[in-house]
N, C-alpha and C positions, 0 to 999 in steps of 0.2 A: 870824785868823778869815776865813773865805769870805764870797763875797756869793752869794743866793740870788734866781735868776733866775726870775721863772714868765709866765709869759703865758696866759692864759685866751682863746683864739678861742671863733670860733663852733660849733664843733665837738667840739674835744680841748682837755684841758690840757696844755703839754708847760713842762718845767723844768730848767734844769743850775744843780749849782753854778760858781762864777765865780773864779779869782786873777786878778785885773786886768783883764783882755783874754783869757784863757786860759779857754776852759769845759772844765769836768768831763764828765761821763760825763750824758747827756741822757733825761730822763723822759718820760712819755708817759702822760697820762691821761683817760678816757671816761667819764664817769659827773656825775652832780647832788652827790655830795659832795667837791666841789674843796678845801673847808677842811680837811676831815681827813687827804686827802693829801697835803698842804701840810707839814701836822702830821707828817705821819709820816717826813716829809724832813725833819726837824730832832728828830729823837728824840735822836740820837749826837751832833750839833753845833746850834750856834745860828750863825746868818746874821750878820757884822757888819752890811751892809744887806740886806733883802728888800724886791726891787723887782718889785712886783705889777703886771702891764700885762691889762688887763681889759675887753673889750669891752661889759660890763655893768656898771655902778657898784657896787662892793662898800657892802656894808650898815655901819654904825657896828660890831656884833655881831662880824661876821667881822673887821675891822680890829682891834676892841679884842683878838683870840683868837691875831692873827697878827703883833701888836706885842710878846707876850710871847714871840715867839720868836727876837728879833732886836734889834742893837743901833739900829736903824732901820728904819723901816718907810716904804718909798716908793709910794705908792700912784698910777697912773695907767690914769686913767678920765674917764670924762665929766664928772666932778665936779672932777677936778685936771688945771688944761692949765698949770697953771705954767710946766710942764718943756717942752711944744713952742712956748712964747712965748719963752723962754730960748734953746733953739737958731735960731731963726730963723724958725718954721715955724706956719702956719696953724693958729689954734685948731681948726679943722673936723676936721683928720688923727685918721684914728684911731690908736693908738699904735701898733701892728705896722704900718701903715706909716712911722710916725714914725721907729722903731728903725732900719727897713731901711734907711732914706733914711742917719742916722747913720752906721751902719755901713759904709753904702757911700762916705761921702762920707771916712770915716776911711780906709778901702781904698786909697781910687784917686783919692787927693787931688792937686788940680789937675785934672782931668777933671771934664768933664760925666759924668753917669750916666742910663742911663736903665734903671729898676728894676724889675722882673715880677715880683708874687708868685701864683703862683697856688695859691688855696685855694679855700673855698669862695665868695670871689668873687675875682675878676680885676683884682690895680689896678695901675696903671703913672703909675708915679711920675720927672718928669725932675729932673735938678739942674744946675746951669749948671758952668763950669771953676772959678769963685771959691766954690763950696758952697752960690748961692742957689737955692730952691726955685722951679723955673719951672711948678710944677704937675699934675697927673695928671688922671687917669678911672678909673672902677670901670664894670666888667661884669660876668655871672654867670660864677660858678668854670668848670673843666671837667663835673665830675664834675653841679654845679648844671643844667649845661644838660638833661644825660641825664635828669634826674628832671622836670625843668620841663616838656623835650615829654612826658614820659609824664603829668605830674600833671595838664597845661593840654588834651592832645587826647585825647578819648574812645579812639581809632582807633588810635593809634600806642605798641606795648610799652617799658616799660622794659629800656633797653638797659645793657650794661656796656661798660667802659672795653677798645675793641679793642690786641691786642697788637700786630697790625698791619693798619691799615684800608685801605680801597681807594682809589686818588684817586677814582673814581666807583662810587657803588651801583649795584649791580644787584638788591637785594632791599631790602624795606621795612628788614630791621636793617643792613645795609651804608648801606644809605642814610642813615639817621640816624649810624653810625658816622663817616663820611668826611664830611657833614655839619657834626658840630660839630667834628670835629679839623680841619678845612679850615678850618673858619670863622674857628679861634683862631690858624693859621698865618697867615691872609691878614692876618688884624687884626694879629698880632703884628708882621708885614712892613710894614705899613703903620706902625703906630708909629716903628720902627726907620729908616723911612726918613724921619721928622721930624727927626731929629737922626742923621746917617750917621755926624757925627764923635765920639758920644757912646763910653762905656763900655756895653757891657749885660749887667747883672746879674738872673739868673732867677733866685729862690726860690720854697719853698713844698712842697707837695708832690709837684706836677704838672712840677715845675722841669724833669729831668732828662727826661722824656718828651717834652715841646716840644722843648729846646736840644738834641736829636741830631735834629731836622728841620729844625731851622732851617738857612738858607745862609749867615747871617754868623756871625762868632766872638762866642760866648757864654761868661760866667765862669758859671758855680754853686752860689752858697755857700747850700746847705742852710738852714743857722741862720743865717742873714743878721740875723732879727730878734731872735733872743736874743744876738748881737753886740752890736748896737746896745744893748738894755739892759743887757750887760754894761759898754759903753761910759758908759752915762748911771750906772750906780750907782758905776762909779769914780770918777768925777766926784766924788758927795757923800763918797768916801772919802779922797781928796784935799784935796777941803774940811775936811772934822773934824781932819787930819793938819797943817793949815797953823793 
């Protein structure tokens, strides 16, 4: 049997299934009913573990609905930090960062890491050479920021995400362009240069768009956080097997 991976952001649901270490073919869902598409990823097979990572605590209802499709059900939310007191790590974390951190520290063990996800917010996560957590920040996403100056200033339009922006504006939407993408270089430079001799790992969605601006060497793992819980649910599959 597979293990079944899902993570609920702030956003999107996205899901693969899991042999070990190894993900499947990766899902991708938008919408208020996360339970039934859960469901409908286990019509053809049942999950040995499904390991739910949820940025909102799942209700009794939906766990009792999503226990019956698996031979374990691992739920991590603000209700269960078992599992990041277990690895080492701050009850605060929320789980996709928790995962990243995992995964990364399972990558490129023995090195420090220092970790970018960018979603709909911004967090940067360090890890020392021996795997212990030296701590992060969260800021707003990319995409967060566009919407913020148009939601918070009467005056200034909503902008889209430029394909190539200016180092300086010459117009109200160049200017907001180069704006936040400078903002999120400058900071991300500044990070990077806390820890020179680290690893840096950018995920998320926004991954791939920063890391070809950037001036140091940058790895990219996409699914950095569905790593990670792929990592945590073998875990419990290894335990039942011992």
């Amino acid at each position: 049997m597979s293990n079944l991976l899902i993570e609920i952001g702030n956003t999107a649901l996205k899901a693969a299934w899991s042999e070990k270490l190894t993900l499947g073919k990766t899902f991708r869902y938008q919408g208020e009913k996360y339970v039934d598409f859960i469901l409908s990823l286990t019509r053809r097979e049942k999950a040995e573990v499904m390991l739910v990572s949820s940025v909102t605590p799942l209700t009794q209802a939906d766990m009792d609905l999503l226990g019956k499709e698996c031979a374990r059900l691992v739920v991590l939310d603000g209700n269960h930090r078992e599992v990041l007191i277990g690895h080492g790590l701050p009850a605060y974390l929320s789980y996709d960062r928790a995962a990243a951190i995992v995964a990364a520290r399972h990558l490129f063990r023995g090195r420090g890491c220092t970790i970018v996800d960018f979603g709909t917010t911004l967090s940067v996560d360090f890890t020392d050479p021996e795997g212990l957590y030296r701590g992060g920040n969260i800021s707003l996403g990319f995409q967060t920021r566009f919407k913020a100056l148009s939601r918070y200033s009467r005056s200034l339009p909503q902008v889209e995400i430029p394909a190539e922006p200016a180092c300086v504006g010459m117009s109200e939407v160049a200017s907001i362009e180069s704006g936040v993408v400078s903002g999120i270089i400058f900071e991300m430079e500044g990070y990077l240069n806390l820890h020179p001799e680290n690893v840096v790992v950018f995920t998320g969605g926004d991954a791939n768009y920063f890391a070809k601006r950037m001036k140091s060497s940058i790895f990219v793992v996409c699914n950095l956080v569905l790593m990670g819980l792929a990592l945590i649910a073998d875990e419990y599959v290894r335990k039942k097997e011992n």
